[in-house]
C-alpha positions, 0 to 999 in steps of 0.5 A, spaced: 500 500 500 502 506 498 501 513 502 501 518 500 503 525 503 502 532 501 506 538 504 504 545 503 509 550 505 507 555 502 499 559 501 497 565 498 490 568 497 486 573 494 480 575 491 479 574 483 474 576 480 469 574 486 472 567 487 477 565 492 484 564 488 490 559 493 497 559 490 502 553 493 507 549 492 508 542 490 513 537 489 508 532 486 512 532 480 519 530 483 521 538 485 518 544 488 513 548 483 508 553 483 501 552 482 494 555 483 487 553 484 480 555 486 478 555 493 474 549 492 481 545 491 478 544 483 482 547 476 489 547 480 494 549 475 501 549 474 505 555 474 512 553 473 517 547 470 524 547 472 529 543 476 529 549 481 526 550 487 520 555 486 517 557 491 513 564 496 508 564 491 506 572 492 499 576 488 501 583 485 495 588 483 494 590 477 492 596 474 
């Protein structure tokens, strides 16, 4: 049996378009990448693809 264990470092939030937006970071392809969801956990979308370490997902306001 396997088992699986998810570790989430790092969460930011924030309202887009009246929905609740989280950007985490996850190793489930094998290093740290950035990815982004909606609140209820659906449409999680990764961000970046590389060797490095991504990490600190921060939101910036647009103008």
């Amino acid at each position: 049996m396997r088992t699986f264990v998810a570790l989430l470092l790092t969460v930011s939030a924030v309202v887009l378009a009246e929905q609740l937006a989280i950007a985490f970071i996850s190793s489930r392809d094998g290093d740290w990448e950035i990815f982004v969801m909606d609140s209820d956990g659906r449409n999680q979308t990764q961000l970046t693809f590389n060797d490095n370490f991504d990490s600190s997902p921060a939101w910036c306001p647009v103008e």
